[in-house]
Rosetta silent file (secondary structure, phi, psi, omega in degrees, C-alpha in Angstrom):
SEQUENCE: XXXXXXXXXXXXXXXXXXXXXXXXXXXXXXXXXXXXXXXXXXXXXXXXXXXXXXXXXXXXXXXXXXXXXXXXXXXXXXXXXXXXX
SCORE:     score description
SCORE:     0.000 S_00000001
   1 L     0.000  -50.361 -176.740    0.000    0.000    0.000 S_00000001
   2 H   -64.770  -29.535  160.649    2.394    2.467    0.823 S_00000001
   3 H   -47.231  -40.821 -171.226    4.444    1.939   -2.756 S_00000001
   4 H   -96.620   16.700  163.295    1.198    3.117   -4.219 S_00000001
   5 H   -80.025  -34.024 -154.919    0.700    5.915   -2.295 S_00000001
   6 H   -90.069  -39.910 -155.467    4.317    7.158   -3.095 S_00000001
   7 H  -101.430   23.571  158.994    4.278    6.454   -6.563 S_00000001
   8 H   -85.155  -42.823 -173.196    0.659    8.124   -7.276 S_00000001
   9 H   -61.370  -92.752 -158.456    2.710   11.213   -5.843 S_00000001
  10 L    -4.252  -40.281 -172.620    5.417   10.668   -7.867 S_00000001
  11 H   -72.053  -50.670 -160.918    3.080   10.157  -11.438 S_00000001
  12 H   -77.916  -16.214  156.183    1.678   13.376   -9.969 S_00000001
  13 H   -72.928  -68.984 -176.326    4.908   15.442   -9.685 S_00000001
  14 H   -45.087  -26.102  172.803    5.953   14.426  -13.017 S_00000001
  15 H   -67.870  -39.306 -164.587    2.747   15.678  -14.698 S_00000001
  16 H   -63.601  -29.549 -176.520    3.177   18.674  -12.363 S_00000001
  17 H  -105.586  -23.346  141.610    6.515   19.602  -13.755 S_00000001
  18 H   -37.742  -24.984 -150.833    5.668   18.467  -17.072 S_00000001
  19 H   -87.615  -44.770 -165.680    2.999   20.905  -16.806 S_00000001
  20 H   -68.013  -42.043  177.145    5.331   23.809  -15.702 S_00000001
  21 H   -82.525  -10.085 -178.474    8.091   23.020  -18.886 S_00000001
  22 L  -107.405  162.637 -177.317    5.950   23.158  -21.807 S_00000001
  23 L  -103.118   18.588 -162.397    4.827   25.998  -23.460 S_00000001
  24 L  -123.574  144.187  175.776    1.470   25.673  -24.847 S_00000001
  25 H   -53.923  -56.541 -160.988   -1.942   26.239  -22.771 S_00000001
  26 H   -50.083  -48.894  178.637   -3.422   23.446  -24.156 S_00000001
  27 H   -79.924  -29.762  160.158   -0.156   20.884  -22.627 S_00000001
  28 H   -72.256  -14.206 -175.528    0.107   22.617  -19.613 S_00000001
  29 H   -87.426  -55.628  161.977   -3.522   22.316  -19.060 S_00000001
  30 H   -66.795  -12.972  166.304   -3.863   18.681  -19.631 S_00000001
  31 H   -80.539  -21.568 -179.701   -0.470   17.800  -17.802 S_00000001
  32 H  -112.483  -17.682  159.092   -1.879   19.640  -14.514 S_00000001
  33 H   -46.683  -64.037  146.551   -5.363   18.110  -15.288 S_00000001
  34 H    -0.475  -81.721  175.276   -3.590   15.037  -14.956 S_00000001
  35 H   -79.345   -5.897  179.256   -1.610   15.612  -11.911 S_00000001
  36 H   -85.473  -47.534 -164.117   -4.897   16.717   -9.878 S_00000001
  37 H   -78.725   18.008  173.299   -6.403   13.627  -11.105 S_00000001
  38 H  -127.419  -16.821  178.514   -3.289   11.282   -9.218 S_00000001
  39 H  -123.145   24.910 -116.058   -3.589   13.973   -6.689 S_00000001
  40 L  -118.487   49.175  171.577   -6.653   16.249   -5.976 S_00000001
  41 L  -135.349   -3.805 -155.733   -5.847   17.053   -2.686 S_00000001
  42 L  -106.800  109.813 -168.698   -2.932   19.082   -3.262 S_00000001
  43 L   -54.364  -44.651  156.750   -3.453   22.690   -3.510 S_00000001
  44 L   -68.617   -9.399  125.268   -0.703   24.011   -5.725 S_00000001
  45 H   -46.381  -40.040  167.492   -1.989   21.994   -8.193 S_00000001
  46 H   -82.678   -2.591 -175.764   -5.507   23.913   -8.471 S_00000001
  47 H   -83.537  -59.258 -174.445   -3.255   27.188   -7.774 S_00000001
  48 H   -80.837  -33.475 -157.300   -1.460   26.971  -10.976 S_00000001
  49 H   -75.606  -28.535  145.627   -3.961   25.628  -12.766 S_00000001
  50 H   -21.374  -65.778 -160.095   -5.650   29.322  -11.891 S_00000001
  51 H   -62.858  -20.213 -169.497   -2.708   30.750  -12.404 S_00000001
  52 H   -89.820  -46.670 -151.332   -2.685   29.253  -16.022 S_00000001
  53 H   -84.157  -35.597  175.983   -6.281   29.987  -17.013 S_00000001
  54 H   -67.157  -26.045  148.997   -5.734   33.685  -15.884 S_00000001
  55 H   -25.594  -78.481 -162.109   -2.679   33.933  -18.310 S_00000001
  56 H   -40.346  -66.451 -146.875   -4.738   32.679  -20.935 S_00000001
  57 H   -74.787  -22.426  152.797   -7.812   35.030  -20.346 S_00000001
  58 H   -24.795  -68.363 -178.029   -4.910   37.983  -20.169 S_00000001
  59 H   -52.335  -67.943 -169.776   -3.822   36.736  -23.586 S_00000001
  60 H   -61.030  -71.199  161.694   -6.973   36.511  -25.025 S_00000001
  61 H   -10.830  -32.724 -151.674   -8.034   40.532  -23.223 S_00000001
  62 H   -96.754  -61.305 -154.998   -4.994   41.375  -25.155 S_00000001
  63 H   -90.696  -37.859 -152.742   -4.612   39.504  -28.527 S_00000001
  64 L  -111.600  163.914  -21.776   -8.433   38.349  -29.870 S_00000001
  65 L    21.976  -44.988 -172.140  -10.370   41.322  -28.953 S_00000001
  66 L  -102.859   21.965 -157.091  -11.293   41.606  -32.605 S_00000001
  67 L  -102.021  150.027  159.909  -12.327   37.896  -33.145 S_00000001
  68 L   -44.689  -41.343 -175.784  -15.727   36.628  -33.747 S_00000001
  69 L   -70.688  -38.706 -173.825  -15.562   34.617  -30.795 S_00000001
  70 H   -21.799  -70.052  150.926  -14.327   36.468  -28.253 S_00000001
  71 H    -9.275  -70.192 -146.910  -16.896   36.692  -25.884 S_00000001
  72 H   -68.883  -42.599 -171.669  -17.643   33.063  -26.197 S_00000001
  73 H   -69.717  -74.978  149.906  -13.697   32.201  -25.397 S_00000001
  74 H    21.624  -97.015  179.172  -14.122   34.961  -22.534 S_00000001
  75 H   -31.975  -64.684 -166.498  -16.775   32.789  -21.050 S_00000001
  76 H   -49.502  -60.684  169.761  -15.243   29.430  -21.503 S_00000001
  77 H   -11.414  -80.110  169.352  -11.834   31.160  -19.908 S_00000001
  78 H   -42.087  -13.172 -178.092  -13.965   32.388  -16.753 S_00000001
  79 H   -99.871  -57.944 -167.583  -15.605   29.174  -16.364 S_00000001
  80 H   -89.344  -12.745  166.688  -12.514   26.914  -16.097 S_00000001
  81 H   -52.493  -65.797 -174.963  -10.816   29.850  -14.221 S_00000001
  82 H  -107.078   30.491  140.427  -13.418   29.646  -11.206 S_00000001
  83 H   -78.897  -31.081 -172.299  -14.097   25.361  -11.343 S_00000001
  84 L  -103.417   14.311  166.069  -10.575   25.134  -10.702 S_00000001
  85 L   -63.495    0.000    0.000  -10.682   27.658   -7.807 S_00000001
């Protein structure tokens, strides 16, 4: 029992710092998706994954402004922003 306690952390650090090294929303978001799901008790996991979605909707405030969509992206942003609060 106790191996699989350590190595759920472990799978769940490696996603975590996978999550942290890549450079695309999309891989950091499913790499800390990931590590919550081997972990969901851990706080700094749901921290960054804030911390990620609040980038994003920065980026998006900044760059698509003029997009068809915007709003609609907005939303979605603002949505996965405060579920993973």
């Amino acid at each position: 029992m106790l191996v699989y306690i350590f190595t759920i952390k472990v799978v769940s650090i490696v996603y975590f710092t996978k999550a942290t090294e890549t450079s695309t929303f999309e891989m950091s978001q499913n790499y800390l998706q990931h590590a919550i799901q081997f972990q969901n008790k851990n706080d700094n996991y749901y921290r960054t994954l804030s911390m990620l979605y609040t980038n994003k909707l920065n980026s998006t405030l900044i760059n698509e402004k003029d997009t068809p969509n915007f709003q609609n992206n907005i939303q979605s942003l603002l949505n996965s922003a405060q579920s993973s609060s």
